[in-house]
LUMDREN-902542 format. One record per atom (N, C-alpha, C, O): x, y, z; atom name; residue number from 1. Coordinates in pm, 1 decimal, m for minus. Layout:
N
X  Y  Z  CA  NUM $
...
// end
This chain:
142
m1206.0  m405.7  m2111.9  N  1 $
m1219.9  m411.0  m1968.1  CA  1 $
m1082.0  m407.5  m1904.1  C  1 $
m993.1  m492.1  m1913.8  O  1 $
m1081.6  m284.8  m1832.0  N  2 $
m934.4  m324.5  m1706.8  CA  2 $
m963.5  m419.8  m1604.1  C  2 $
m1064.2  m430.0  m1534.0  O  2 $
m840.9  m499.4  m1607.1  N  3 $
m817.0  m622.2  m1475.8  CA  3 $
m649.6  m696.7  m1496.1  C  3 $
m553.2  m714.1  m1570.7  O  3 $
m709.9  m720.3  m1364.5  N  4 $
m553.9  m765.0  m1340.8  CA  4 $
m601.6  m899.2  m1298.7  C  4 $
m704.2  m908.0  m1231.2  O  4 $
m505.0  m1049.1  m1349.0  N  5 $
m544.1  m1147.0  m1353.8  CA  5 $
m420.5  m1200.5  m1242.1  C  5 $
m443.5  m1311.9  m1195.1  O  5 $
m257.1  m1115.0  m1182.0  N  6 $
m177.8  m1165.3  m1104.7  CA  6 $
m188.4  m1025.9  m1008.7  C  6 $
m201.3  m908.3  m1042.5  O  6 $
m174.7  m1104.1  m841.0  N  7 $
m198.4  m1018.7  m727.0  CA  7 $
m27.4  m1104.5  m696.8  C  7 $
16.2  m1217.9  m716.5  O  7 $
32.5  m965.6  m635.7  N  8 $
143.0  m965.4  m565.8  CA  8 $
131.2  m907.8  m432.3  C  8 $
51.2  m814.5  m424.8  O  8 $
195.8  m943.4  m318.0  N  9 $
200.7  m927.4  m192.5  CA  9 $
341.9  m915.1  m115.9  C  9 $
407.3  m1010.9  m74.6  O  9 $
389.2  m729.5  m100.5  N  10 $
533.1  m762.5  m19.3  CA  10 $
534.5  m657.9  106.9  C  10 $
439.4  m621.8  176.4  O  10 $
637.7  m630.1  112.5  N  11 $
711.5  m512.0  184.7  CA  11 $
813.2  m429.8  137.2  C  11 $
909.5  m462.8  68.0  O  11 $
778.9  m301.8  187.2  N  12 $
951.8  m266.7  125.6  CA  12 $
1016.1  m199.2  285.0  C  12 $
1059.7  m84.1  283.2  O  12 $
1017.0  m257.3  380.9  N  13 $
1123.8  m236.5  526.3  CA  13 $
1119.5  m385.2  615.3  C  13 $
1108.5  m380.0  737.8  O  13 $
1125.4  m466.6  571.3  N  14 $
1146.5  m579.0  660.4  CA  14 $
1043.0  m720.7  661.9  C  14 $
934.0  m721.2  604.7  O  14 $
1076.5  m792.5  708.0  N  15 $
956.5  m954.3  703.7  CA  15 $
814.0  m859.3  761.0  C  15 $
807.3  m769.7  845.2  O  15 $
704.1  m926.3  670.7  N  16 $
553.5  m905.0  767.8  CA  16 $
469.4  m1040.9  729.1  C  16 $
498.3  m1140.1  662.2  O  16 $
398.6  m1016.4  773.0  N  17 $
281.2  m1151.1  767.6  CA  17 $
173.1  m1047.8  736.6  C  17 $
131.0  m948.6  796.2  O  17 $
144.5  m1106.6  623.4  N  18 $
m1.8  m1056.8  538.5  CA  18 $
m70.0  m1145.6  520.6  C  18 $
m59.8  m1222.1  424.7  O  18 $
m176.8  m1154.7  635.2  N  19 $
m283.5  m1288.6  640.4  CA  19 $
m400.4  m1260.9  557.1  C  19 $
m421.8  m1321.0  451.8  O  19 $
m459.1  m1189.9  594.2  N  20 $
m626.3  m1170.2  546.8  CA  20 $
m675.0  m1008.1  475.0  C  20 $
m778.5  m942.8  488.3  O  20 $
m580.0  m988.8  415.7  N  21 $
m559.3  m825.8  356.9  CA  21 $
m652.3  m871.4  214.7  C  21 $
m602.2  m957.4  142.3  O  21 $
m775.0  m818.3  180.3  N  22 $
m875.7  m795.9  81.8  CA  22 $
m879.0  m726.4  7.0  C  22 $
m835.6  m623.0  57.8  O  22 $
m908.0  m705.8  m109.1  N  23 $
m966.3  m566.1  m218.0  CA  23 $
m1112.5  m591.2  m269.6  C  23 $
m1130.8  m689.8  m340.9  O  23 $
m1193.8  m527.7  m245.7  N  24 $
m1348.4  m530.4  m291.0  CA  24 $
m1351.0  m430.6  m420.3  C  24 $
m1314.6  m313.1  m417.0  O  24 $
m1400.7  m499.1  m534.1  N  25 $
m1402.5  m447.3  m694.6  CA  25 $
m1533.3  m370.1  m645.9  C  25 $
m1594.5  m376.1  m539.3  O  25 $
m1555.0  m293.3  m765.2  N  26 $
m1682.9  m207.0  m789.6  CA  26 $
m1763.0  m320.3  m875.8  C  26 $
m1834.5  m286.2  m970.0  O  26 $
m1752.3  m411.5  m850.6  N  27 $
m1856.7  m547.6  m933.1  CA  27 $
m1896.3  m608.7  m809.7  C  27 $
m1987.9  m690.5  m818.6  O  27 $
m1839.1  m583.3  m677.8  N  28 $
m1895.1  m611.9  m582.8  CA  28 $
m1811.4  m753.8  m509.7  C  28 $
m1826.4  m776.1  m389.6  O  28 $
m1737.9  m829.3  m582.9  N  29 $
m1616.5  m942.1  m553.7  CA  29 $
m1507.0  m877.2  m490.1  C  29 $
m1453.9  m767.9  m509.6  O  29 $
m1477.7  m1001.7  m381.5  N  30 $
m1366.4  m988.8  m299.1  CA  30 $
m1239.8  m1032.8  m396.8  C  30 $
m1260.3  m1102.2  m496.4  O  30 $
m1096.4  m983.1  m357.6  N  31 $
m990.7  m1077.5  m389.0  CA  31 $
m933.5  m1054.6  m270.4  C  31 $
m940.4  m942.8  m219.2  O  31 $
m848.6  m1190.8  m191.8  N  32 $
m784.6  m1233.7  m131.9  CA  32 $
m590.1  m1188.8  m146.3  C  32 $
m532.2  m1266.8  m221.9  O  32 $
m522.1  m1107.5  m100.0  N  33 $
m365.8  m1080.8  m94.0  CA  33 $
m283.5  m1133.5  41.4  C  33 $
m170.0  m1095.1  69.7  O  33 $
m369.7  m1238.3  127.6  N  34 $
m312.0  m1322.7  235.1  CA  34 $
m190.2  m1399.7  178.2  C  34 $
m199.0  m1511.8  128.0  O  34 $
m100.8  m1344.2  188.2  N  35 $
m29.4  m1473.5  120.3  CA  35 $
110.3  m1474.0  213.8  C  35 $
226.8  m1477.2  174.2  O  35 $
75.3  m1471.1  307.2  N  36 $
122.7  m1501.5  447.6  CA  36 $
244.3  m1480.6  465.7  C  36 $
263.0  m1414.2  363.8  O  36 $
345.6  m1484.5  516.0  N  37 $
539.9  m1407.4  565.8  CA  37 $
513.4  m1412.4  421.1  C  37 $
445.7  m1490.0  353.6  O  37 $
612.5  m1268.6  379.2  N  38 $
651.3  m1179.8  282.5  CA  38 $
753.7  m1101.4  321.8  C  38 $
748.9  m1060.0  437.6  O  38 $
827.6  m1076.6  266.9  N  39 $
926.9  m997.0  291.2  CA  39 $
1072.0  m943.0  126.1  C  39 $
1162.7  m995.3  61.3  O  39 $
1010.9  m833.0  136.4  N  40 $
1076.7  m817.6  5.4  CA  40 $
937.1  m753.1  m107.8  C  40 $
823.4  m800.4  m107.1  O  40 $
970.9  m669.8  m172.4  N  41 $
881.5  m606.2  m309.9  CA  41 $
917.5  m644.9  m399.4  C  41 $
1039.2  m646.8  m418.3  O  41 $
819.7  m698.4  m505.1  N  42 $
714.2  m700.8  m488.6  CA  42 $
627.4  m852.8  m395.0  C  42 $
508.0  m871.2  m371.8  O  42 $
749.1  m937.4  m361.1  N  43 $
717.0  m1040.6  m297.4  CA  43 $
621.8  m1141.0  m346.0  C  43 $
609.2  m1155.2  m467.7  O  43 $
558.1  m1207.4  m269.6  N  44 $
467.8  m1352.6  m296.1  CA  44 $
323.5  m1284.7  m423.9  C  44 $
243.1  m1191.6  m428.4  O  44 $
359.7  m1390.3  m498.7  N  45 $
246.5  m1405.7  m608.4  CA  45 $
136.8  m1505.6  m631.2  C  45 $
141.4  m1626.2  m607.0  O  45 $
24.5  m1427.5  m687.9  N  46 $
m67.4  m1590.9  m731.2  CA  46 $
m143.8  m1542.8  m821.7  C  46 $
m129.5  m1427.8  m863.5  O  46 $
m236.6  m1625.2  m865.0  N  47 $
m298.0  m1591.1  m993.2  CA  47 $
m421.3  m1512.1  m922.7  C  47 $
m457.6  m1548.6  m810.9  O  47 $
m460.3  m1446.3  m962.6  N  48 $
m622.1  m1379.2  m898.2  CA  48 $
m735.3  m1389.6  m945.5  C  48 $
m819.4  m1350.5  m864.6  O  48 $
m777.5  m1424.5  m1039.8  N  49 $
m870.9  m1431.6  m1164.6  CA  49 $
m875.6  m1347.6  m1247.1  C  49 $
m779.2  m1335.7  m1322.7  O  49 $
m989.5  m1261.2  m1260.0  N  50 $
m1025.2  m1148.8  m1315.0  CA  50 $
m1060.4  m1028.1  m1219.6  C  50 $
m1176.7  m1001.2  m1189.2  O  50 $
m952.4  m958.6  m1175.4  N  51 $
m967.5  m864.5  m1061.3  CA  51 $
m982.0  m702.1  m1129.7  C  51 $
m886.7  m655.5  m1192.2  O  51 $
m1095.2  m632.0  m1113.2  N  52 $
m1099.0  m532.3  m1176.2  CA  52 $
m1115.3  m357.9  m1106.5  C  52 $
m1028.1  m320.0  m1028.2  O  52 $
m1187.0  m299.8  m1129.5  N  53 $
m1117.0  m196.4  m1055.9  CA  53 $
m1145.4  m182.4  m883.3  C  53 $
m1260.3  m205.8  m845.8  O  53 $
m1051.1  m148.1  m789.4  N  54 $
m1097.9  m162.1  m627.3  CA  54 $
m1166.1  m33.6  m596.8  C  54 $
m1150.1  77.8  m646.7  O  54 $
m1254.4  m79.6  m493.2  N  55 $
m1318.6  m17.9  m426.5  CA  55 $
m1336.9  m21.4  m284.7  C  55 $
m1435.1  45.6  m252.7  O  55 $
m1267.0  m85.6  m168.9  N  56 $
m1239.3  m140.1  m70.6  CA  56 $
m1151.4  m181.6  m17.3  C  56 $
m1102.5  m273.6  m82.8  O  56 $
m1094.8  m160.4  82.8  N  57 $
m966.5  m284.6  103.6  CA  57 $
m982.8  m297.6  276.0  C  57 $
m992.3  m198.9  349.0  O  57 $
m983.7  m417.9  316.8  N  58 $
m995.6  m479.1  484.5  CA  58 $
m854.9  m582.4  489.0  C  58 $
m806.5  m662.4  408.9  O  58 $
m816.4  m533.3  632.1  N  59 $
m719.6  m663.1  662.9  CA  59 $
m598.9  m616.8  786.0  C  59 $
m572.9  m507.1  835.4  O  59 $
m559.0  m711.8  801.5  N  60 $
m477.0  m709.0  880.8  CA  60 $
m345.2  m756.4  826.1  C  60 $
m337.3  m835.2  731.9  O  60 $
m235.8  m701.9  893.1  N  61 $
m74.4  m749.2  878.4  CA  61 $
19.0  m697.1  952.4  C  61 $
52.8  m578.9  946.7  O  61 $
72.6  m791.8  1035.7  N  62 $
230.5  m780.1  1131.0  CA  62 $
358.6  m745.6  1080.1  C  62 $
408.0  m791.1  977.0  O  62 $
400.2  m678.5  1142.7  N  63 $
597.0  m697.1  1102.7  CA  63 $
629.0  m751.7  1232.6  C  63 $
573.9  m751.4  1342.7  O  63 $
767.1  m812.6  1170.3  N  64 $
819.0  m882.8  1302.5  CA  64 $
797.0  m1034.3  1337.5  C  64 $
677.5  m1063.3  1342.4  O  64 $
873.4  m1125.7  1360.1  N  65 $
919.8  m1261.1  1385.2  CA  65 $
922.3  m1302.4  1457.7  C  65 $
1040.8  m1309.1  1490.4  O  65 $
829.6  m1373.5  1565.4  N  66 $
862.4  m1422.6  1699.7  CA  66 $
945.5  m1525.9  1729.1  C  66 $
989.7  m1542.2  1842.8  O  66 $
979.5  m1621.1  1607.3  N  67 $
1082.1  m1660.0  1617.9  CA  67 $
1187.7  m1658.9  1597.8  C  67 $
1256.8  m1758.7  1577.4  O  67 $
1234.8  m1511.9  1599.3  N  68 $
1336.0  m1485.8  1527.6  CA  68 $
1334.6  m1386.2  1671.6  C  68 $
1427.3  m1305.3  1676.4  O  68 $
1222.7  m1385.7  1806.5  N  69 $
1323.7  m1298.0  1895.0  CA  69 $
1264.3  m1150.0  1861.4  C  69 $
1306.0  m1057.6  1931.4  O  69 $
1179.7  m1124.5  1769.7  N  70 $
1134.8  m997.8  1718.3  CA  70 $
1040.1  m987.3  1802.2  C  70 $
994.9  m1076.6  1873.9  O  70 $
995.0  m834.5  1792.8  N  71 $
862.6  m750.0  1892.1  CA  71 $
753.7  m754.6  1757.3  C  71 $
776.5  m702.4  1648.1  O  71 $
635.1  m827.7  1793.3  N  72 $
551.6  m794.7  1665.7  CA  72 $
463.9  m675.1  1719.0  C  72 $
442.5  m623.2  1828.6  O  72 $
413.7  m652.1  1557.6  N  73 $
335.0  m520.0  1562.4  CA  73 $
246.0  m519.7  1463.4  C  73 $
288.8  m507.5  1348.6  O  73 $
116.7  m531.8  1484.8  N  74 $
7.0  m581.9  1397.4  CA  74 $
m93.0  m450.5  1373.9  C  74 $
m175.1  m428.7  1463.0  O  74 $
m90.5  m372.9  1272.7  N  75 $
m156.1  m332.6  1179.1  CA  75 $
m341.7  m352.6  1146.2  C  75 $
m373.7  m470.0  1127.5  O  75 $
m427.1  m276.4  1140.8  N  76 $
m537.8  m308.8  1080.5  CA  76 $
m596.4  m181.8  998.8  C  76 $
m582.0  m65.3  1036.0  O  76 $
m696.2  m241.6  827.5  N  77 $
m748.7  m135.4  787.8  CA  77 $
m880.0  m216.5  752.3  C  77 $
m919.9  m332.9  748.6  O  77 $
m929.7  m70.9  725.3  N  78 $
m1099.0  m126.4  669.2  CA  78 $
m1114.3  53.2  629.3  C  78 $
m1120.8  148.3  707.2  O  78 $
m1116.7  51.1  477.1  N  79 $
m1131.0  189.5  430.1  CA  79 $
m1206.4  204.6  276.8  C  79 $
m1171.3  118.6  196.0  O  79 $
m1281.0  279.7  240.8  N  80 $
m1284.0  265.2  63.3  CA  80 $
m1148.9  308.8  42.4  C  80 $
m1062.9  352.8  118.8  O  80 $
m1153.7  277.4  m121.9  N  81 $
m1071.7  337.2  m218.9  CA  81 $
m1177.8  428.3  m316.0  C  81 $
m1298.7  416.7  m335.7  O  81 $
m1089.7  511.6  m360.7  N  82 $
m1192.9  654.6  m478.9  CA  82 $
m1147.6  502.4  m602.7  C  82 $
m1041.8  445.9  m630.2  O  82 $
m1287.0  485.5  m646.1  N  83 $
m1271.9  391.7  m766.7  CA  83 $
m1268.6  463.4  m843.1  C  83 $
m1178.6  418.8  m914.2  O  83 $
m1305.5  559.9  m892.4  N  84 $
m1306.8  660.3  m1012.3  CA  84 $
m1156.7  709.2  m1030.6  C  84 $
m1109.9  716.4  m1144.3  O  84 $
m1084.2  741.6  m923.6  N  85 $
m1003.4  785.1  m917.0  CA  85 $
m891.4  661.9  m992.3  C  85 $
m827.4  686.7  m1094.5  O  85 $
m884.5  518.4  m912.4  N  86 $
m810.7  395.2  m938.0  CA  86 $
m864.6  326.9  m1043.2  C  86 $
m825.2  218.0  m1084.8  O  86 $
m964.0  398.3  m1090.1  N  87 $
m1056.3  344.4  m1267.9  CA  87 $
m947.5  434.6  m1391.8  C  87 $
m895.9  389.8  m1494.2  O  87 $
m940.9  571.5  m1333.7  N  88 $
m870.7  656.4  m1408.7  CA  88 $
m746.1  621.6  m1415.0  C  88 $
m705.4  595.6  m1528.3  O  88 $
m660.3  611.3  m1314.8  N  89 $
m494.0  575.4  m1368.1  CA  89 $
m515.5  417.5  m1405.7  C  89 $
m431.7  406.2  m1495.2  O  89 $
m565.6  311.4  m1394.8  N  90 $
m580.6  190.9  m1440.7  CA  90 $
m627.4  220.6  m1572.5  C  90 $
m625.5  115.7  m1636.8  O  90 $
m671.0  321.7  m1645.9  N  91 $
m699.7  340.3  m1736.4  CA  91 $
m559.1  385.3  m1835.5  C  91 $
m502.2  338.2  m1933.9  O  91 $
m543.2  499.3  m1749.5  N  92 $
m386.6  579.0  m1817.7  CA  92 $
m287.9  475.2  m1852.0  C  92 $
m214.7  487.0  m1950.3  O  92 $
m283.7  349.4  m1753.9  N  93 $
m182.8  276.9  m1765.5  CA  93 $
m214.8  184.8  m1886.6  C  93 $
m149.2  180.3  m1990.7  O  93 $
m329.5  109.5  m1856.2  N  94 $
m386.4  11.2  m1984.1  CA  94 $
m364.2  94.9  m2132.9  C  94 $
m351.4  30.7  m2237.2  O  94 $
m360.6  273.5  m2131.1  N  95 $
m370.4  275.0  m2265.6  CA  95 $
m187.0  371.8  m2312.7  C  95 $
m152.8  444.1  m2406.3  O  95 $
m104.2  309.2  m2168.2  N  96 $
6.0  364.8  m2226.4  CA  96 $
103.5  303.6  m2325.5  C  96 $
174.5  372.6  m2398.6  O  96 $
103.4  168.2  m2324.4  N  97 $
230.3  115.1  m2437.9  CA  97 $
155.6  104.0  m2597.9  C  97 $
48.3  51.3  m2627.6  O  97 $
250.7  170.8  m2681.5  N  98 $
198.3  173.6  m2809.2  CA  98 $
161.4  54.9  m2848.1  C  98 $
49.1  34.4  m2894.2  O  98 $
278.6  m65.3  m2830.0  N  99 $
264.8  m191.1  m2895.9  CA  99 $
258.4  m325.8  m2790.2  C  99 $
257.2  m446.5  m2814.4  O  99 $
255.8  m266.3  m2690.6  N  100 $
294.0  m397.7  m2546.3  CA  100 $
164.3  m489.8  m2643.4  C  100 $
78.0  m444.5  m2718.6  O  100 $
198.7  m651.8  m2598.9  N  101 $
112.7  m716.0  m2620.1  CA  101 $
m37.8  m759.7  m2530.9  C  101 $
m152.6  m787.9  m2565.2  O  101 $
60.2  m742.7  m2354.3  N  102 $
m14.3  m788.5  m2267.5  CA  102 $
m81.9  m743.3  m2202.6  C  102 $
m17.5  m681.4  m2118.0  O  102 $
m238.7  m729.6  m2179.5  N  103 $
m374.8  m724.5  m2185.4  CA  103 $
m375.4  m660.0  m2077.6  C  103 $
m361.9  m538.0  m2067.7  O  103 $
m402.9  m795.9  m1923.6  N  104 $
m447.6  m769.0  m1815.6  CA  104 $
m313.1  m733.0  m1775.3  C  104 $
m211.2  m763.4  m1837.3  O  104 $
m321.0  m642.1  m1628.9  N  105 $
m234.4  m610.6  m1527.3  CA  105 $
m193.2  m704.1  m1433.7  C  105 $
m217.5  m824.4  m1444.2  O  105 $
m109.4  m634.9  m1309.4  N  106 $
m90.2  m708.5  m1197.2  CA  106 $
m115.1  m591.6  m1077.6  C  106 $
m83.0  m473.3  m1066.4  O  106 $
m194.4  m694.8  m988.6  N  107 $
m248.8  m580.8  m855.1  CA  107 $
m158.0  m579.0  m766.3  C  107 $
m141.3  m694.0  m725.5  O  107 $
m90.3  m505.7  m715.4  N  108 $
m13.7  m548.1  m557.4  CA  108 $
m38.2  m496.4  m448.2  C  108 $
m148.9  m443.8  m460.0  O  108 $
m2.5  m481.7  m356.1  N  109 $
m52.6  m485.8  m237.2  CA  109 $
97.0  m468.7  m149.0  C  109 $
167.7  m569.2  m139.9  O  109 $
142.8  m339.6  m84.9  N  110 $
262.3  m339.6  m37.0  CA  110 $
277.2  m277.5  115.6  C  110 $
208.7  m177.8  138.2  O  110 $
329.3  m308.9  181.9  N  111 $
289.7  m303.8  302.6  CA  111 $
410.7  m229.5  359.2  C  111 $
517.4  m282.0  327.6  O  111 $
422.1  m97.0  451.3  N  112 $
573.5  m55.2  507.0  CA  112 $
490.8  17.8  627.7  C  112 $
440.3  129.9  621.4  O  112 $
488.2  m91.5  763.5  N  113 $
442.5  m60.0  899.0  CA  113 $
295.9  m34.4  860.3  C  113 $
224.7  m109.6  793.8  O  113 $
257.6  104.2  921.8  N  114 $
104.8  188.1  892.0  CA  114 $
81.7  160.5  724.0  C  114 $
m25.7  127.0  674.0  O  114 $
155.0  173.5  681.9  N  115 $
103.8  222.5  524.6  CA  115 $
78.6  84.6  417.4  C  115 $
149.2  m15.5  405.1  O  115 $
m24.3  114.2  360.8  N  116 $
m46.6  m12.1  288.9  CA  116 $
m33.2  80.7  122.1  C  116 $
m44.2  202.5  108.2  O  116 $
m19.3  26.1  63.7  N  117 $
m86.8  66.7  m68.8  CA  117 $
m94.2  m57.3  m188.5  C  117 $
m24.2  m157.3  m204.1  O  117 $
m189.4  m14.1  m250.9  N  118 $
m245.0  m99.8  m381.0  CA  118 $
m257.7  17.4  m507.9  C  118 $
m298.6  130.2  m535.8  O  118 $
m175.6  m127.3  m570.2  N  119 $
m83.2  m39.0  m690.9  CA  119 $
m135.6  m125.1  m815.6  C  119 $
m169.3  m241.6  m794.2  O  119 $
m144.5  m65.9  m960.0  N  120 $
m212.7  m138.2  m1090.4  CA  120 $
m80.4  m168.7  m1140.1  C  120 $
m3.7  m91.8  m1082.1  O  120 $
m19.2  m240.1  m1215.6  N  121 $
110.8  m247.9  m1286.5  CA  121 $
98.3  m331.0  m1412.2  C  121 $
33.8  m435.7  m1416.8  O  121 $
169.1  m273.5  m1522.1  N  122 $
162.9  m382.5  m1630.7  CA  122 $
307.7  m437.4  m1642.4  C  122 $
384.1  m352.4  m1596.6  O  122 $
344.1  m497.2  m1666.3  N  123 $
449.0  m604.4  m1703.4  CA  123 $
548.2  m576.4  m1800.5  C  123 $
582.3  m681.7  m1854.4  O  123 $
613.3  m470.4  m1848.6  N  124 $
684.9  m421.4  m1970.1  CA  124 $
789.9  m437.7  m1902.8  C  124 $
808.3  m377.1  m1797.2  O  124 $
931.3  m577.2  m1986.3  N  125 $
1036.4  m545.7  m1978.6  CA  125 $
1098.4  m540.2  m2094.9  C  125 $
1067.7  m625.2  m2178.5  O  125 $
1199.3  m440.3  m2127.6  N  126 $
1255.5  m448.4  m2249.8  CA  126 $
1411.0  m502.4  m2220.1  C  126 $
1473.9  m470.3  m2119.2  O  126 $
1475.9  m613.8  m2354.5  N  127 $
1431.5  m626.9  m2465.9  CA  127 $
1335.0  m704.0  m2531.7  C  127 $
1313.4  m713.7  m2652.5  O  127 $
1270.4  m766.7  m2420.6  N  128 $
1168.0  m875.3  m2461.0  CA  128 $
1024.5  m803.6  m2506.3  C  128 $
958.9  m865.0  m2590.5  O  128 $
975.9  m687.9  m2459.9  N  129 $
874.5  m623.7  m2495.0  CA  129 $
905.3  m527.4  m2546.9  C  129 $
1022.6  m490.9  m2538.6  O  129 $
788.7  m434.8  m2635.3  N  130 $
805.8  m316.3  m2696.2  CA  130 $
737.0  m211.0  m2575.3  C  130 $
617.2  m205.2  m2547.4  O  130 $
840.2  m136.3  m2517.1  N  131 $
753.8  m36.5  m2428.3  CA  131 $
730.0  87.3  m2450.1  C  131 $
709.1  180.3  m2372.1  O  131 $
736.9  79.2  m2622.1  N  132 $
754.0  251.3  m2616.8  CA  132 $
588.2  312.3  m2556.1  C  132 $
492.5  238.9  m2531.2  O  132 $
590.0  404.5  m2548.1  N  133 $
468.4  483.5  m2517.2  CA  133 $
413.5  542.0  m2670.8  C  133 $
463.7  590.9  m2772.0  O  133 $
302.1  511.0  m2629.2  N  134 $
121.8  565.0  m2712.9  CA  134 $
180.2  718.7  m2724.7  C  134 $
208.4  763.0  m2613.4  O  134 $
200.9  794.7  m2814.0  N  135 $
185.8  972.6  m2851.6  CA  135 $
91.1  1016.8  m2727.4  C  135 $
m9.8  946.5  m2721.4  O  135 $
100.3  1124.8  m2618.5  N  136 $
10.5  1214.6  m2540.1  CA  136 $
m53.0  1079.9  m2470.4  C  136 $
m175.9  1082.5  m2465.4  O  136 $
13.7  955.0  m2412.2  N  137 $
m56.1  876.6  m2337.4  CA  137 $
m13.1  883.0  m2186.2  C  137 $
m42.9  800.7  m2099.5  O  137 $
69.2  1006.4  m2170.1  N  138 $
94.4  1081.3  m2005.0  CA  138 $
0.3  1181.1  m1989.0  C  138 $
10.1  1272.3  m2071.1  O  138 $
m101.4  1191.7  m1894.9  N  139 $
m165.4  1292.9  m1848.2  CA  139 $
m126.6  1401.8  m1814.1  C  139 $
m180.0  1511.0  m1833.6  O  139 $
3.2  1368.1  m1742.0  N  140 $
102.8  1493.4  m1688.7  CA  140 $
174.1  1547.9  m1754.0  C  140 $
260.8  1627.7  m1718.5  O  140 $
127.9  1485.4  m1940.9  N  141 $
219.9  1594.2  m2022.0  CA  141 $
418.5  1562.9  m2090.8  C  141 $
494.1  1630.0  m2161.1  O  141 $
432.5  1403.2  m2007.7  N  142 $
585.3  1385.2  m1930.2  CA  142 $
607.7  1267.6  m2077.5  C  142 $
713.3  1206.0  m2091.8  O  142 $
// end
């Protein structure tokens, strides 16, 4: 089974407030990426449970500091995601390290003004992990 058991929450252009930003699985469960001023990628972390592939995402999030004198500017989505599509590279990724040990992923959630995106990631740093790549485990051939 693909899942990601840590959700990360940032920016990559400046402070925002990510209050109530959601991902709805194709199992039909919400997960929660509120994890409120952020600033910086991949930014604020928490454990998520067992979060598996998305199919949804709702929420809102600001840039900008009112106490800091800033103009805020608040953001909203409510859209699917192609799960087949985010089933398939969550797949590519789960079966790229020949020898990595570690299982589940990490979901994130990154925010720059309009644009949100939710991203699958596994955790390979070397020299502490083995990252070589699986033989033909790039789709693109690379």
């Amino acid at each position: 089974m693909i899942q990601a058991t840590i959700g990360n929450a940032g920016s990559i252009s400046g402070n925002y407030e990510i209050r109530d930003v959601a991902i709805q699985t194709t199992g039909g469960g919400w997960t929660g990426f509120g994890y409120g001023g952020v600033n910086g990628y991949p930014g604020a972390s928490a454990d998520i449970g067992k979060m598996g592939v998305p199919t949804h995402i709702k929420g809102t999030w600001r840039k900008g500091r009112s106490d800091k004198g800033e103009t805020l500017t608040y953001y909203r989505i409510d859209a699917p995601i192609d799960s087949d599509l985010a089933e398939q590279k969550m797949r590519t990724l789960q079966n790229y390290y020949q020898n990595h040990e570690r299982k589940n992923g990490v979901m994130q959630v990154v925010v720059d003004e309009e644009r949100i995106q939710v991203m699958f990631t596994k955790k390979c740093h070397e020299p502490y992990d083995d990252c070589a790549p699986t033989e033909n485990s790039n789709p693109q051939g690379g």
